[in-house]
C-alpha positions in Angstrom: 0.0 0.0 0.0 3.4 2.1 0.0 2.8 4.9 -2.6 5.9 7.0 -3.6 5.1 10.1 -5.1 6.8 11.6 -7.9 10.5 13.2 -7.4 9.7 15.6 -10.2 7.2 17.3 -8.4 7.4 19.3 -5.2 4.8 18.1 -3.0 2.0 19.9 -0.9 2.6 20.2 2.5 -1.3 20.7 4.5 -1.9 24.1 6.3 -4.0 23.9 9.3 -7.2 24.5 7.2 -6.6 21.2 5.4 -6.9 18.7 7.5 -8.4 17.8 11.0 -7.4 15.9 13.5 -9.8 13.6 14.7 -10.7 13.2 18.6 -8.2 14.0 21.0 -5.2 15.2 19.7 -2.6 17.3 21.4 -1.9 19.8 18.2 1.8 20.3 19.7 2.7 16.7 19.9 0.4 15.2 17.4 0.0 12.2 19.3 -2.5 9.3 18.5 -3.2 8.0 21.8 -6.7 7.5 22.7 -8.7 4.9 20.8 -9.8 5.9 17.2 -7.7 9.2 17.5 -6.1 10.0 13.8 -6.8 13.1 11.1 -9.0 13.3 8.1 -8.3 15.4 4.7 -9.2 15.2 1.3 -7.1 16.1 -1.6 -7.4 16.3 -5.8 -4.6 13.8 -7.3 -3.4 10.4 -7.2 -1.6 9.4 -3.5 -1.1 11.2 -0.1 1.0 10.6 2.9 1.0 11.4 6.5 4.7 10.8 8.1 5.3 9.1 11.1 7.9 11.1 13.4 8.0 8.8 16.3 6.3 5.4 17.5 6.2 3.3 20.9 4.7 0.2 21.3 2.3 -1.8 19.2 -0.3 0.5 16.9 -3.0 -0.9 14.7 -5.2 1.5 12.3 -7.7 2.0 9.6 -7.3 3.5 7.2 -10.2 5.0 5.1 -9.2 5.5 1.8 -12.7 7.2 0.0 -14.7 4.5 2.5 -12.8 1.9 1.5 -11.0 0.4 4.9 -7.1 -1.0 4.6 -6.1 -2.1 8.0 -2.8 -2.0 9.9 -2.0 -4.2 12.6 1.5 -2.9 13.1 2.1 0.4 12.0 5.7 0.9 11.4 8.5 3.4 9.4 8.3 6.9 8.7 5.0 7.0 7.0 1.1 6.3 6.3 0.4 6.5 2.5 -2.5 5.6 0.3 -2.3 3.4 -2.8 -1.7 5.0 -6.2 -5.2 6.1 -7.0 -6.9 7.3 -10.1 -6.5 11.1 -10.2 -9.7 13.1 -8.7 -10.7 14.2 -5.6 -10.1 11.3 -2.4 -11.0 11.4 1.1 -8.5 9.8 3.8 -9.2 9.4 6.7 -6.9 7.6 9.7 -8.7 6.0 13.2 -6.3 4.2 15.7 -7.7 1.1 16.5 -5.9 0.0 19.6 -5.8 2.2 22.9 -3.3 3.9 24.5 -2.1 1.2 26.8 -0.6 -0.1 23.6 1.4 2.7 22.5 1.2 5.6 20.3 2.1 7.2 16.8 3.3 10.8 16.5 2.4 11.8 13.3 3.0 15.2 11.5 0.9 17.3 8.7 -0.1 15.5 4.9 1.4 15.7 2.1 0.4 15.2 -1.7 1.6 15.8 -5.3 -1.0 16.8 -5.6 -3.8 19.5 -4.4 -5.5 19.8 -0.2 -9.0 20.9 -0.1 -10.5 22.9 2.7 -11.7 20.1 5.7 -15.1 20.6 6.7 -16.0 21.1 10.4 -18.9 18.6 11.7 -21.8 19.7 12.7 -22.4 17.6 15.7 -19.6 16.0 17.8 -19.7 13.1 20.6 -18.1 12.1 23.2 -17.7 8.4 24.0 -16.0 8.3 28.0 -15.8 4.6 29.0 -13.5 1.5 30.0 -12.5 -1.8 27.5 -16.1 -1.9 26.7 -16.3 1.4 24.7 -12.3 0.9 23.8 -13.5 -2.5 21.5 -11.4 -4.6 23.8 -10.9 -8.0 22.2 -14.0 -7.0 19.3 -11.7 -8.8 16.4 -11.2 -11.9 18.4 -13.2 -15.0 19.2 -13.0 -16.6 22.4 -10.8 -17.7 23.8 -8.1 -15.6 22.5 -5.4 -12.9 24.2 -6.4 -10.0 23.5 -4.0 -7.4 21.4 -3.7 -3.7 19.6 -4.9 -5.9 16.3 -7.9 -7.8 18.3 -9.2 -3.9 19.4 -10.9 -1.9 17.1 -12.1 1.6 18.0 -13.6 2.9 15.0 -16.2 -0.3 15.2 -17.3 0.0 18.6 -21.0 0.9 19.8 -19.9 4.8 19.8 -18.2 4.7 16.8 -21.2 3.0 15.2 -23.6 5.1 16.8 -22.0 8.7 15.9 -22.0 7.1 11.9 -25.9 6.7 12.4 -26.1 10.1 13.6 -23.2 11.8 11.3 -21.4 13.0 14.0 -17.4 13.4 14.5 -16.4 11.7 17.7 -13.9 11.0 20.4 -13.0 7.8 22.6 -11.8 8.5 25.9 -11.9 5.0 27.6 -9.1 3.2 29.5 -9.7 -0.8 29.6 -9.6 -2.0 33.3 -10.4 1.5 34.3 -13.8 2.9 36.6 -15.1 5.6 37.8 -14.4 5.3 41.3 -12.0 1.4 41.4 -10.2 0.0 38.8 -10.8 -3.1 37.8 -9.4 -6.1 40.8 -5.9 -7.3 40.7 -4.8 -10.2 43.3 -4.3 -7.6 46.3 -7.4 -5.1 45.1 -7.2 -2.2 43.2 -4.0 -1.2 40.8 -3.4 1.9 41.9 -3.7 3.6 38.8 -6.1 6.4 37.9 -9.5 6.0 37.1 -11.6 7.5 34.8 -12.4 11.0 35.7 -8.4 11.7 36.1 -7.6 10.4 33.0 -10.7 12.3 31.3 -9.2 15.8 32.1 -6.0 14.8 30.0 -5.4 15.6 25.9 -3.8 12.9 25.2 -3.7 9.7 27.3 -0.5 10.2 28.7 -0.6 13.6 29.0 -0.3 15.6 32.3 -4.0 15.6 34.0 -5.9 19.2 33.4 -3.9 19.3 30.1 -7.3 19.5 28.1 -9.2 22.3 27.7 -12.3 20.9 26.5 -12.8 22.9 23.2 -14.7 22.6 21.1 -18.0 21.8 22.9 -19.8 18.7 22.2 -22.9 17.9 21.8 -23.8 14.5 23.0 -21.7 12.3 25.7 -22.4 8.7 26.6 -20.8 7.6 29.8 -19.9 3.9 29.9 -18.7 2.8 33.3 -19.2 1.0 35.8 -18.0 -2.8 34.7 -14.3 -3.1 36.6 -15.9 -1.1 40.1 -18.0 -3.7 40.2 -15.5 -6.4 40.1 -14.2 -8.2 43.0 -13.1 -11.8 42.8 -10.0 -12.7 41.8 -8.8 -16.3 41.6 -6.1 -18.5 43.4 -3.7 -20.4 41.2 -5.6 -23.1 41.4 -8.6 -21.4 40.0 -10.6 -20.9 43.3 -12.2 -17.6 43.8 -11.8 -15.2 46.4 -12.7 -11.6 47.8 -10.4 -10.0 46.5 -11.8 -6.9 47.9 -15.0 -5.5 49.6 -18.3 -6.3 47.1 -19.4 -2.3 45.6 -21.2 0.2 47.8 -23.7 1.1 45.6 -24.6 4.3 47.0 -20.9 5.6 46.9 -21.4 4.6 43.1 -24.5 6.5 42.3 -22.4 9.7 44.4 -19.6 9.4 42.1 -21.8 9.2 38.8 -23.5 12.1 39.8 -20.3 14.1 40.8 -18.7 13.0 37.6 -22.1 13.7 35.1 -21.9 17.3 37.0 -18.2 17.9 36.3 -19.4 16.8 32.4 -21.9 19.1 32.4 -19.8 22.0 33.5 -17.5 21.6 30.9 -20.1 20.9 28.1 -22.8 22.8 29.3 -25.1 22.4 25.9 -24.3 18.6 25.7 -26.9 15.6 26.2 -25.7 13.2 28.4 -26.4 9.5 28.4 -25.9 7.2 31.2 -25.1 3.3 30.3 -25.4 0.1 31.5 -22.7 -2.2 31.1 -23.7 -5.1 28.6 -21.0 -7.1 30.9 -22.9 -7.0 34.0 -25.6 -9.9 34.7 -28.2 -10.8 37.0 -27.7 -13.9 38.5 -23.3 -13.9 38.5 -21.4 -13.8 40.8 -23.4 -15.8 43.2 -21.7 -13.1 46.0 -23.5 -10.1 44.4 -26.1 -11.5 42.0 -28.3 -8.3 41.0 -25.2 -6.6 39.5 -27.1 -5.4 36.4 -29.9 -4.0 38.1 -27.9 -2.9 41.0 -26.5 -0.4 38.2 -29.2 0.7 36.2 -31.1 1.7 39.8 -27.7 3.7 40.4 -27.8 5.4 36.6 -31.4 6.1 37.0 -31.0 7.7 40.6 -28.2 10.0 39.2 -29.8 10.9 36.5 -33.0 12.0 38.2 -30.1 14.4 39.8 -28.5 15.5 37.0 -31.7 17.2 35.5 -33.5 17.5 32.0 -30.7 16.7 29.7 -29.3 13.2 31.3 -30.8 10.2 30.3 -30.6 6.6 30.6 -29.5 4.2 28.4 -30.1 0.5 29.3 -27.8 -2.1 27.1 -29.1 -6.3 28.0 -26.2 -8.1 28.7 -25.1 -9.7 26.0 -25.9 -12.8 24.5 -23.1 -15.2 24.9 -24.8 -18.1 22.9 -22.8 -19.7 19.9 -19.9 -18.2 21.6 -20.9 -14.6 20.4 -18.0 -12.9 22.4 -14.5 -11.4 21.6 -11.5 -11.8 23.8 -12.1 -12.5 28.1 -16.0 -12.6 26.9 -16.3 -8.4 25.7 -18.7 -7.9 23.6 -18.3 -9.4 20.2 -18.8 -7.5 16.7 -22.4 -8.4 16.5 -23.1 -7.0 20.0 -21.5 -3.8 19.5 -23.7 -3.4 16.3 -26.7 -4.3 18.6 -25.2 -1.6 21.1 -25.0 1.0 18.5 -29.1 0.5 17.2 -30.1 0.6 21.3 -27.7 4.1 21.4 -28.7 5.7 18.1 -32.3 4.9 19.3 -32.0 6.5 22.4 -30.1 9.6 21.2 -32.4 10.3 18.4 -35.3 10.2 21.1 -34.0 13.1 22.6 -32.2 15.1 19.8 -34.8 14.5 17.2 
């Protein structure tokens, strides 16, 4: 897929009107780290590039090349390029699929031989804020398999499907393991690591927290957690389980939804928000807390009666594990993402119209 363009003619070098990068970039670094981050331009001739200044870790990506998708599941040298194409006028457009965990591409402007168009702003954007669910954790796999940055794919998860049905631009900015007030249980407990709200306030993922300064607004955000605070068994070598740590105080939950959904709201003060269950959360398992799924949705309804007229509820079913209809540690497969997206779109157009 390695086009090289012609050493006879000086090639076009994007000004800032010509392209757009897509969710949360940092403009000074250019780094893609959160999920489905990347840039989007179109351009009148026959191949375009974007270099690559600097990578770390393990990177996979679409790229969009006028709708058609080529995939990456290692992105390495010094650039991203498009076939030869017929000359005319061609969209690109590049989504990381794996999350930040995995690593990150530093990128720097397009170039063509030939001609950059003006990018078009969107008219509505979204905001996707969520844990492995909403990253597509394991979505290319079938299980059993180990999940890696090829197995996750961003720009096919339920928000990524769900802003397509409503053409709006959108950003990830999910963590897998991560929760809104515990991360997900390790042998000992919790990992120590910052959860969700801390990491939200950051440009890029490994960015300095308050780094971002949430501009421009968004319209619509759908916040997905709640799966890993509810976790609390871990297993002994031998496969028992144990309490790994104290089952979750619900009401200490709802608190931190509503805290959160208000801190949301203050920085996008025009924006719908929806609340989500967690298609990972069943009632019935673990036999220790056995209403898990209703346990949440009683939490997401009580903070959204407190968060007023423009936060909703949105309740995904756990998902249907028949016929082995799961990805990678049993996250939601490719179908029920798809299913996600319909339940979402529904529930969004409800409100927005």
């Amino acid at each position: 897929m390695i086009a090289t363009a012609s050493a006879a003619k000086p090639l076009a070098t994007a000004c800032s009107s010509d392209f757009r990068f897509l969710g949360r970039v940092n403009p000074i670094t250019k780094e893609l780290t959160w999920p489905a981050t990347g840039i989007v331009f179109t351009f009148t001739g026959t191949s375009a590039r974007v270099p690559i200044t600097s990578i770390t870790g393990t990177n996979a990506i679409d790229v969009f090349v006028d709708g058609t998708v080529i995939t990456i599941d290692n992105v390495s040298g010094t650039k991203i390029s498009t076939p030869t194409l017929a000359h005319g006028l061609h969209k690109v457009e590049i989504r990381k699929k794996s999350e930040a965990d995995f690593g990150s591409i530093f990128i720097d402007v397009p170039v063509t031989s030939g001609t950059f168009h003006t990018v078009k702003q969107p008219k509505q954007r979204m905001e996707v804020i969520g844990d492995s669910i909403s990253v597509g954790y394991g979505e290319d796999g079938v299980y059993p398999c180990i999940n890696t940055a090829a197995l996750e794919d961003a720009p096919r998860t339920y928000g990524a499907l769900t802003a397509k049905n409503l053409s709006a631009d959108y950003s990830i900015v999910a963590w897998s393991g991560r929760g809104i007030i515990r991360n997900y249980v390790t042998a000992t407990g919790d990992d120590g690591q910052p959860t969700v709200p801390e990491l939200w306030t950051r440009y890029g993922a490994n960015d300095p927290d308050n780094s971002y300064d949430f501009k421009p607004s968004i319209n619509i955000v759908v916040i997905n957690l709640g799966t890993n605070d509810f976790s609390f068994l871990s297993n002994y070598a031998n496969g028992t389980a144990y309490l790994a740590r104290p089952v979750l105080n619900i009401t200490n939950y709802t608190n931190a939804l509503i805290k959160f959904g208000k801190t949301v709201q203050s920085k996008y003060p025009h924006a719908q928000l929806f609340l989500t269950t967690s298609p990972l959360l069943s009632d019935g398992y673990p036999t220790q807390d056995p209403t898990q799924h209703s346990s949440q949705l009683a939490a997401i309804q009580s903070a959204v009666a407190q968060l007023g007229s423009k936060a909703h509820v949105v309740n995904f079913p756990t998902q249907d594990s028949t016929n082995n209809n799961i990805g990678c540690d049993y996250h939601p497969s490719i179908l029920t993402h798809q299913q996600m997206a319909v339940i979402l779109t529904d529930a969004i157009e409800a409100v927005t119209g």
